[in-house]
N, C-alpha and C positions, 0 to 999 in steps of 0.2 A: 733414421735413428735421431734422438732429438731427448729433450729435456722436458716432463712435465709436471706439471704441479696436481697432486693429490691430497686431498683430505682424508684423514682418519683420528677419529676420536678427538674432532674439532682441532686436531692441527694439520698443518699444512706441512707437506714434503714435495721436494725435487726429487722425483724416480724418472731411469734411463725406458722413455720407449722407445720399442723395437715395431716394426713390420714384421712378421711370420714371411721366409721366404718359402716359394710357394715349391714341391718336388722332393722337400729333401726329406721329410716325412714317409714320402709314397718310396724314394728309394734305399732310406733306413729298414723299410719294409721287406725289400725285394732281395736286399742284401743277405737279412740274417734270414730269409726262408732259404734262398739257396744255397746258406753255410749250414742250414740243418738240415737240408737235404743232401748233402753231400757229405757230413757226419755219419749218418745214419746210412749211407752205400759202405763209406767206408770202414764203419765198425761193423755192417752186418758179413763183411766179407773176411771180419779177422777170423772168428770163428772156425770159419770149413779150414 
């Protein structure tokens, strides 16, 4: 993380970059299929 300089519309700004850490994406992913798979057992079983 770090400080860089950007232009836009011929001025110049200080914006915060960042690195992408790398996982937390794939397990944002893995997270919420397995909370809507486990929704979807659990509502199909209020039913009966």
């Amino acid at each position: 993380m770090g400080i860089r300089k950007k232009k836009f519309k011929g001025e110049e700004f200080e914006v915060l970059d960042h690195a992408q850490v790398p996982g937390f994406k794939t397990a944002f992913h893995i997270i919420i299929s397995v909370a809507v798979i486990y929704f979807i057992y659990i509502f199909s079983h209020v039913a009966h």
